[in-house]
C-alpha positions as CSV (number, residue, x, y, z in Angstrom):
1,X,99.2,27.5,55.7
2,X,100.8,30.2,58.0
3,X,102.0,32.1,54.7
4,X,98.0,32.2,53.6
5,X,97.0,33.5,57.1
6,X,99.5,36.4,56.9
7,X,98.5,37.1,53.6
8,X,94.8,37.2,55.0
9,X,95.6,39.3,58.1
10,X,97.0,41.6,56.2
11,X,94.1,42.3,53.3
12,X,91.6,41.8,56.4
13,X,93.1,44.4,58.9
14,X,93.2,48.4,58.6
15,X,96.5,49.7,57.5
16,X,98.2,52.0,59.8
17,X,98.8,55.0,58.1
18,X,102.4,56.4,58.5
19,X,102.8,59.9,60.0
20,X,103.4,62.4,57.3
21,X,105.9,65.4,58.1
22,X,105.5,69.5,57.1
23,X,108.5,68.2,54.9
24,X,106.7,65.5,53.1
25,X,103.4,67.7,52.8
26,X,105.5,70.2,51.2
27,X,107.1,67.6,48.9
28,X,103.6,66.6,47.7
29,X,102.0,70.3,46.9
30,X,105.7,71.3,45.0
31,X,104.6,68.3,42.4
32,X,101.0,68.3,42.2
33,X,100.2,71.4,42.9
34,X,98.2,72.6,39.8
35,X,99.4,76.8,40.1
36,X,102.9,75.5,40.5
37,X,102.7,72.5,37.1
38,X,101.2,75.8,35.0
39,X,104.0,78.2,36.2
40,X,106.7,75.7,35.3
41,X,105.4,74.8,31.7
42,X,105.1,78.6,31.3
43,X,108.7,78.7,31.9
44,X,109.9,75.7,29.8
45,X,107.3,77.6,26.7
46,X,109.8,80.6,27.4
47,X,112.7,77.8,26.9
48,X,111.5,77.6,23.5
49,X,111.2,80.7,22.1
50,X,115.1,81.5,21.8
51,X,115.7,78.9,19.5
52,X,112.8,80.7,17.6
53,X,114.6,84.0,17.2
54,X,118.4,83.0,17.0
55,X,117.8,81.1,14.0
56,X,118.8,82.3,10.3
57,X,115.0,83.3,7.9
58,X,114.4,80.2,5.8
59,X,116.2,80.3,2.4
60,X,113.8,81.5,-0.5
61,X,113.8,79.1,-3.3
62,X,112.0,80.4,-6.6
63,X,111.1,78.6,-9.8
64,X,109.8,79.6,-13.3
65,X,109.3,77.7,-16.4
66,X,109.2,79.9,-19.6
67,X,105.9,79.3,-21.6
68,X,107.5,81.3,-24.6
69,X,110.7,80.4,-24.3
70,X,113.5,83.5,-24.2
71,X,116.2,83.0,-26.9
72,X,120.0,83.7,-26.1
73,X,122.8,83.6,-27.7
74,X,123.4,79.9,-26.4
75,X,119.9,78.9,-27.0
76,X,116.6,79.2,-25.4
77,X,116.4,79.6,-21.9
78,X,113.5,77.0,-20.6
79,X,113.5,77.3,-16.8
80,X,114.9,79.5,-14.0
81,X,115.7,78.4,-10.4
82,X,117.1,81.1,-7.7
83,X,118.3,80.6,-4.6
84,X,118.3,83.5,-1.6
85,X,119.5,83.3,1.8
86,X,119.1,86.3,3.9
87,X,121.8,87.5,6.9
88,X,120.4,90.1,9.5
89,X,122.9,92.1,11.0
90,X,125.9,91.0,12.9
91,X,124.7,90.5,16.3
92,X,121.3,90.6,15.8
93,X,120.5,86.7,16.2
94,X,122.6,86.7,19.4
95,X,120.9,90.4,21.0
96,X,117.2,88.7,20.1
97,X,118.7,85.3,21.7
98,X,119.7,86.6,25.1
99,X,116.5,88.6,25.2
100,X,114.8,85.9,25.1
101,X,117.0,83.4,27.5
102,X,116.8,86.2,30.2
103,X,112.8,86.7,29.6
104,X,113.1,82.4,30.3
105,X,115.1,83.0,33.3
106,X,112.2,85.9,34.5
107,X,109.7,83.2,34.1
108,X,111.9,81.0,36.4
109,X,111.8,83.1,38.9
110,X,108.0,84.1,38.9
111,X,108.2,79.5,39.0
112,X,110.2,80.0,41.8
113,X,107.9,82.9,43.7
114,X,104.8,80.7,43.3
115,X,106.1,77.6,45.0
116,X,107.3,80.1,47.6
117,X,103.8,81.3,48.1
118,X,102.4,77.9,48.0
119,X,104.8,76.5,50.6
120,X,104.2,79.4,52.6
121,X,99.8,78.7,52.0
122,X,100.7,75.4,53.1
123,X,102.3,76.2,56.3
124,X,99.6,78.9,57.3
125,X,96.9,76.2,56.6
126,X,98.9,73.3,58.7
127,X,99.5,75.8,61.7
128,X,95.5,75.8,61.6
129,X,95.3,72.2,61.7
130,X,97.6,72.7,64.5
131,X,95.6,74.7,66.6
132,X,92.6,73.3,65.9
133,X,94.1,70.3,67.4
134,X,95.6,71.6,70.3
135,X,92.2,73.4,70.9
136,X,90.3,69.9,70.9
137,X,92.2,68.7,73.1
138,X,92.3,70.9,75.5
139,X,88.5,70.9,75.4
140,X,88.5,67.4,75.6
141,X,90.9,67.4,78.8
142,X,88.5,70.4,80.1
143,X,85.6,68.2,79.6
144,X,87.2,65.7,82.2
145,X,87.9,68.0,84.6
146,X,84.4,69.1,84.7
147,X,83.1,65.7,85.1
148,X,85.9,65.2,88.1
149,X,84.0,69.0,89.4
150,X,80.7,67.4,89.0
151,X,81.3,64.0,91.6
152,X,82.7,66.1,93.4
153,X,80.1,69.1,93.9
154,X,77.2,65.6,93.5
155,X,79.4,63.9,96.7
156,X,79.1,67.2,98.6
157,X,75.5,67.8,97.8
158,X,74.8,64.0,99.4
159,X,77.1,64.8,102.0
160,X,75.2,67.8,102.6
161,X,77.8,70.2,102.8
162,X,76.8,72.3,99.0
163,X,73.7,72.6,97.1
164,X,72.8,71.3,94.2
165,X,73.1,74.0,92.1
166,X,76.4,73.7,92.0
167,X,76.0,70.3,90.1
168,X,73.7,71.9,87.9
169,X,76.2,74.7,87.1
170,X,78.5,71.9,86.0
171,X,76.4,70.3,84.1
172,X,76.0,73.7,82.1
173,X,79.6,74.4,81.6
174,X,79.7,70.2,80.1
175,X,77.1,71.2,78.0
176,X,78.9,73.8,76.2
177,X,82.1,72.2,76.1
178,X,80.3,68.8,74.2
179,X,78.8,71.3,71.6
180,X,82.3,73.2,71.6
181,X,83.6,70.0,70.3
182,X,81.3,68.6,68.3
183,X,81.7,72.0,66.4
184,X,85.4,71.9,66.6
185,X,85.5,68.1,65.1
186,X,83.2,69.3,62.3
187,X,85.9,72.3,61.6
188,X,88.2,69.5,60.7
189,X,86.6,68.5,57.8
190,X,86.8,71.8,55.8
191,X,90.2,72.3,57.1
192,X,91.6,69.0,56.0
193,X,89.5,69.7,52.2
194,X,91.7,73.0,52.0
195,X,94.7,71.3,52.9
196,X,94.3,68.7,50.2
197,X,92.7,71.1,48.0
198,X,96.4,73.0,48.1
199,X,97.8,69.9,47.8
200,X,96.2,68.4,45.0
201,X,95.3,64.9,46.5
202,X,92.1,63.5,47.0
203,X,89.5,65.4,49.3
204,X,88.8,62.3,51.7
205,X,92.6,61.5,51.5
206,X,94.1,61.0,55.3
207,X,95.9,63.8,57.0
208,X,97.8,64.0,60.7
209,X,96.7,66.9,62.3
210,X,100.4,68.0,64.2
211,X,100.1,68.0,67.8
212,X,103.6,70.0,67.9
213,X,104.9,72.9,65.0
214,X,108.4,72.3,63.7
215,X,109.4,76.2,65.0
216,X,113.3,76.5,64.7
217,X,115.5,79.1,65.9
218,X,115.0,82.5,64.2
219,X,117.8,84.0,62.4
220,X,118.3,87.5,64.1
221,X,121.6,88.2,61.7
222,X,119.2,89.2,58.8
223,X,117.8,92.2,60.0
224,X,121.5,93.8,60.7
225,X,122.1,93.8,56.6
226,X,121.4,97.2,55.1
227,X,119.3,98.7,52.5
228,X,118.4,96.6,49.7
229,X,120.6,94.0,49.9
230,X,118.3,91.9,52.3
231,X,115.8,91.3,49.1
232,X,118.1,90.9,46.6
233,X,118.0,87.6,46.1
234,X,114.2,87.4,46.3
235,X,112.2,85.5,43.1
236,X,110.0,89.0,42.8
237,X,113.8,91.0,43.1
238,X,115.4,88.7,40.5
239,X,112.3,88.1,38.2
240,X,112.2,92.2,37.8
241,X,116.0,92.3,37.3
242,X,116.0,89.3,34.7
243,X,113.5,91.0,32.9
244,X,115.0,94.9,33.0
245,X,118.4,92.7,31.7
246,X,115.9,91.0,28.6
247,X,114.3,94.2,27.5
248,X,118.4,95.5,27.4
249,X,118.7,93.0,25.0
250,X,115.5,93.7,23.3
251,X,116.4,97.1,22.8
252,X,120.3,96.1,21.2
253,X,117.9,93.7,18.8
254,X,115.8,96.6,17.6
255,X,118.4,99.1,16.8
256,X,120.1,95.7,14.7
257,X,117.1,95.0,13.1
258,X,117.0,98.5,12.0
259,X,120.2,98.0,9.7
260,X,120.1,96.6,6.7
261,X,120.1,92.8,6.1
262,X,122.3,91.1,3.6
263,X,121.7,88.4,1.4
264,X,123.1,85.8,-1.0
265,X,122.2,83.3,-3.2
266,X,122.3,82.1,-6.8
267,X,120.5,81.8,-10.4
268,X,120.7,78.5,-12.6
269,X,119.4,78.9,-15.7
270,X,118.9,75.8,-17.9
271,X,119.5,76.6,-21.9
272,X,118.5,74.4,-24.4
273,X,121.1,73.7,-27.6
274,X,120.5,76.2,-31.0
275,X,119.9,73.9,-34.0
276,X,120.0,76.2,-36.9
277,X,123.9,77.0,-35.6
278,X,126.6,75.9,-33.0
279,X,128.3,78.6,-31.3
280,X,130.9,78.0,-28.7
281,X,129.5,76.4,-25.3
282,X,125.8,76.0,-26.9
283,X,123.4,74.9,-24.8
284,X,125.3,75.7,-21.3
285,X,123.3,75.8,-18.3
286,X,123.9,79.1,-16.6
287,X,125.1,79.7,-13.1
288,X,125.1,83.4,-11.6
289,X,125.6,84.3,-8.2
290,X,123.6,87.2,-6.2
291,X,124.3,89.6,-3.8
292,X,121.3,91.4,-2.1
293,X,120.8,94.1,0.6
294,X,117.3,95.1,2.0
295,X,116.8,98.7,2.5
296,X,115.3,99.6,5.9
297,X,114.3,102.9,5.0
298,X,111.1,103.1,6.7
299,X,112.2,104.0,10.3
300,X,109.1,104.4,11.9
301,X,108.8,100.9,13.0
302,X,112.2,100.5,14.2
303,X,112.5,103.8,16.6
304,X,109.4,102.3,18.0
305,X,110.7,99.0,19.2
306,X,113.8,100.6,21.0
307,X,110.9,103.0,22.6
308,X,108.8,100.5,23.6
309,X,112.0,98.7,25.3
310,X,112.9,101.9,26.7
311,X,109.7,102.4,28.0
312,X,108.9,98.8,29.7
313,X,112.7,99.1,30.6
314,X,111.6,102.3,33.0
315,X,108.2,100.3,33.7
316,X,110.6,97.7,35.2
317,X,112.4,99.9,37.3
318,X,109.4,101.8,39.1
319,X,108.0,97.9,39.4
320,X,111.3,96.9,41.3
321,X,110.9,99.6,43.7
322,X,107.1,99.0,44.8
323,X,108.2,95.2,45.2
324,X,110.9,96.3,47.4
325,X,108.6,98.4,49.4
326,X,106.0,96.0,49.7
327,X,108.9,93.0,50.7
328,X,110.5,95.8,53.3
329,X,106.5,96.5,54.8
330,X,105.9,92.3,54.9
331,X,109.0,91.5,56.7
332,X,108.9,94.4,59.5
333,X,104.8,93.2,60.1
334,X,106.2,89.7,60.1
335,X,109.2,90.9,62.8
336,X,106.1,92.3,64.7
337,X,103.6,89.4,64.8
338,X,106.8,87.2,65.9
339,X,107.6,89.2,68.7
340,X,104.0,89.8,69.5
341,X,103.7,86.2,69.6
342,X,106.5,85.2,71.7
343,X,105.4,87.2,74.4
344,X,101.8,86.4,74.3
345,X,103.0,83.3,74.4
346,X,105.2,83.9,77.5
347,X,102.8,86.0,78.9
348,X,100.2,82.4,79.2
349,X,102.4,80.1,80.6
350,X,102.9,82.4,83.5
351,X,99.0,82.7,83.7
352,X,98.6,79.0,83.3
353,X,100.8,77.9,86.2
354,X,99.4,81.0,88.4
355,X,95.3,79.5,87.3
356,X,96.9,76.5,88.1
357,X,97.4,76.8,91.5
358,X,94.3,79.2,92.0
359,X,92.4,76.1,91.1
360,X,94.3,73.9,93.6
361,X,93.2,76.4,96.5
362,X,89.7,76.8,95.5
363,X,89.5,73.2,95.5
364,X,91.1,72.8,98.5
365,X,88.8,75.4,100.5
366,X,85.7,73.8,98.6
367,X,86.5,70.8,100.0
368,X,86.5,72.1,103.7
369,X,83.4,74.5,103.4
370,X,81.5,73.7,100.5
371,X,81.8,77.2,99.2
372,X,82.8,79.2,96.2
373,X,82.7,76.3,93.3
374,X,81.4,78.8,90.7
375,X,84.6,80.5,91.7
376,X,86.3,77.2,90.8
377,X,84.2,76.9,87.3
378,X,85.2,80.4,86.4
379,X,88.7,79.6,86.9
380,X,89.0,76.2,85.0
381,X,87.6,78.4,82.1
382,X,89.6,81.1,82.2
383,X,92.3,78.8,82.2
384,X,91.0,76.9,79.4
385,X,90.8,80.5,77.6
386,X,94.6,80.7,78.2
387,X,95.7,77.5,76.4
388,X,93.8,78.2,73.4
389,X,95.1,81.9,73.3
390,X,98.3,79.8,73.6
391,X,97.5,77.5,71.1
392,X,96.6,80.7,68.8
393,X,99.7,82.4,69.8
394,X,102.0,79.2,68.9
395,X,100.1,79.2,65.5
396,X,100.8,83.2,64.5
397,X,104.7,82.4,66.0
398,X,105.0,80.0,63.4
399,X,102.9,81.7,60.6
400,X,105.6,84.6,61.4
401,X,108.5,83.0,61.1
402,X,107.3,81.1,57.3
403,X,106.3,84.5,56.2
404,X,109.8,86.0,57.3
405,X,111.2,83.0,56.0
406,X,109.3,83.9,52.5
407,X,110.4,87.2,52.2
408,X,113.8,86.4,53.0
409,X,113.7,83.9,50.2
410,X,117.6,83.1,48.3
């Protein structure tokens, strides 16, 4: 009986969900995200293609039956089979092979780059949540603040030490603040549909909104390495060198496949036996090996391909160095908005604790003489104003530091 109660308890009752991490929300968009699933097959597709090229042209197998049949010495020849395998050049399956391989590897990087970007989409759109969070919050803790300024401007009204207009200008500032969050609750909705959107989870599917962002230490040493060692090891860097190394190999293929091929195979003959005489071996099959060479004598064709590799080969190149720049102008904006960040956000917790105590003697005098509570009102705003510019200022720190973190991808 107690089993069947705990079995009923826990069908009847909500389920707690358990807190998901940045960590686990990450986890979740690298496999079902469906920009990151289509980048990967377009990778393992590349896979495929080298054993495509590196493999020997099928054999040619040709048969003829005489309908008149051919008369030899041995007797009449009544069918013909031949057998031809072509060779490309040395080296030309293994050049059209690694071309291939590193164009795979390319495509593993451009795999790599978009689950970069995604994690880095996911992070900007959590920070969001973040802040939006924070910034209900601190409405909500504003709102009761307000209603503690409202007893007691209503207390000194009764007592009658203020007028009631100062009740009434309470009332005001609670009336924006309700419809602040009301809006701000709203908010959530399209910002948790985005998340799962990037995701790929259901729409309505739960999400924790963070009350904290899992900021770690920055890591200063990068910026002391020189030149263009400090994007190396990029995806974009690595895609653009795999792909200047597969057009190398491209090239090597072309000028092979300019030279002839050889090939070899063999003719069987079958002979029937002469009946009007018997000479010596009559009716013998016959067996006769073949050499063949093609003749690549139209040029035209080949001269092209190594162009065309020569030319995406340069293509490449100029490609490498506008991703550079572009990496080099991300990560010194990034450096800036981190700094910026930190001080702004240094800059409102000296504000806070100075509003702080503003408040505390406003309140103080308000209490003795009844006077200056719009004074007091326009403080607790402006120090409501401070912690969501905080808020904001936590969310671009972290947004920073994950784009840094992006374009210092290894």
């Amino acid at each position: 009986m107690g089993k069947m109660i705990w079995i009923l308890c826990c069908v009847l009752l909500p389920v707690k969900m358990t807190a998901q991490t940045l960590e686990d929300y990450l986890q979740t968009a690298a496999e079902n995200n469906p920009k990151i699933k289509a980048s990967y097959a377009e990778f393992e597709a590349a896979m495929q293609k080298a054993p495509q090229v590196s493999s020997l042209p099928d054999p040619t197998l040709t048969m003829s039956a005489f309908g008149k049949m051919i008369e030899t010495r041995l007797g009449k020849q009544e069918a013909k089979f031949s057998l031809m395998q072509m060779f490309p050049w040395f080296g030309t399956l293994k050049a059209q092979k690694d071309a291939t391989t590193l164009m795979a590897e390319a495509n593993f990087q451009q795999y790599l780059d978009v689950r970069e970007e995604l994690f880095l989409e996911v992070k900007t759109v959590y920070a969001e949540m973040y802040e939006l969070e924070k910034t209900i919050r601190f409405q909500e803790e504003n709102m009761e603040v307000l209603n503690t300024f409202r007893e007691l401007a209503l207390s000194k009204f009764r007592n009658g030490k203020a007028a009631m207009v100062d009740v009434v200008r309470v009332d005001m500032k609670r009336n924006e603040t309700e419809t602040e969050i009301s809006l701000l609750k709203d908010k959530k909705e399209s910002v948790k549909y985005r998340f799962n959107a990037l995701l790929n989870v259901g729409y309505d599917n739960e999400v924790v909104f963070p009350e904290a962002l899992p900021y770690g230490e920055d890591n200063v040493q990068e910026e002391y390495i020189e030149g263009d060692s400090l994007f190396a090891s990029h995806p974009k860097m690595l895609q653009l060198d795999k792909r200047t190394a597969s057009l190398g190999a491209q090239k090597r293929a072309a000028v092979k496949q300019g030279l002839p091929m050889l090939g070899l195979g063999v003719d069987y003959s079958i002979i029937s036996k002469q009946t009007e005489m018997n000479p010596k071996n009559n009716g013998q099959d016959v067996i006769m090996p073949m050499l063949s060479v093609s003749l690549p004598i139209f040029r035209k064709k080949y001269k092209a391909k190594v162009k065309e590799a020569e030319f995406l080969a340069e293509s490449a190149q100029h490609q490498k160095v506008a991703v550079k720049n572009q990496l080099r102008a991300g990560y010194e904006m990034a450096k800036y908005d981190l700094k910026k960040a930190e001080q702004r956000i240094t800059l409102y917790d000296k504000q806070l604790e100075s509003s702080g105590q503003v408040i505390k003697l406003l309140l103080s005098a308000y209490s003795n003489s009844g006077s200056d509570f719009e004074e007091i009102l326009r403080v607790q705003q402006e120090k409501l104003l401070y912690q969501t510019a905080k808020a904001t200022a936590e969310k671009d720190r972290f947004t920073a530091k994950a784009k840094k973190d992006y374009l210092l991808t290894k």
